[in-house]
LUMBAFI-562254 format. One record per residue (C-alpha): x, y, z. Coordinates in steps of 0.25 Angstrom, whole numbers, plus 5000, padded with zeros to 4 digits. Layout:
LUMBAFI-562254
XYZ...
//
This chain:
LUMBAFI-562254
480249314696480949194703482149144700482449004697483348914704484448914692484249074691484549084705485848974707486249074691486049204700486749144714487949104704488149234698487949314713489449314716489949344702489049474702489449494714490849504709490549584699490049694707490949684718492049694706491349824700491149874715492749854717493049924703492150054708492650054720494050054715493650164703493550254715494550244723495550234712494550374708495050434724495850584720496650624731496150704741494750634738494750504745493650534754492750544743493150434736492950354750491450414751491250364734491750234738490950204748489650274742490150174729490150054738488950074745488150084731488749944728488449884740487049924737487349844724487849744730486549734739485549714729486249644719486749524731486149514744484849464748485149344738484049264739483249194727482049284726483149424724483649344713483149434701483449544708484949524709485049464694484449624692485349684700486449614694485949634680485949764682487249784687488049724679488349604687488149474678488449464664487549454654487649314651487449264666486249364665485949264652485849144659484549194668483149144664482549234654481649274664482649304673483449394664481949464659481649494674482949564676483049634662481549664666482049724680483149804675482149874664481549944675480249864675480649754686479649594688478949624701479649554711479049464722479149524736480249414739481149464729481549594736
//
């Protein structure tokens, strides 16, 4: 599926508000563990927090680099299924476009081209 020109000036618009999000959601768990640090244990907390963070980098990965045209389903999938756009700017995709992702995230994904990965 290719996105059109509007779809992809939507999706380009919404990039840094879901980035925000997540970054925000990040922040929040990163402070939930810290603030969660008993005495005695602030190694361990030291070794969850960067496990935590590393696990959101990968999140961060996926969902916002390689930006480019042709990953543009792709990063409105991984945004849908994190939580990252509300509902009503998912509403204002195509039809197509909001079948494709609900299609994705139900486990049976459209083939994609071999430029889309």
């Amino acid at each position: 599926m290719r996105f059109s020109e509007q779809e992809w000036k939507r999706l380009s618009r919404l990039k840094p508000i879901a980035l925000e999000r997540l970054c925000q959601r990040i922040l929040d768990g990163a402070e939930a563990i810290i603030s969660g640090a008993a005495e005695g244990e602030h190694h361990r907390t030291y070794l969850a927090l960067c496990r935590y963070i590393r696990k959101q980098d990968q999140l961060i990965t996926e969902g916002f680099n390689n930006w480019s045209r042709s990953r543009a389903l792709y990063h409105l999938v991984i945004w849908r299924q994190h939580g990252l756009m509300t509902d009503e700017e998912f509403a204002a995709f195509s039809p197509e476009t909001r079948a494709a992702v609900e299609l994705w995230l139900s486990g049976e994904p459209e083939p994609l081209h071999s430029d889309d990965r």
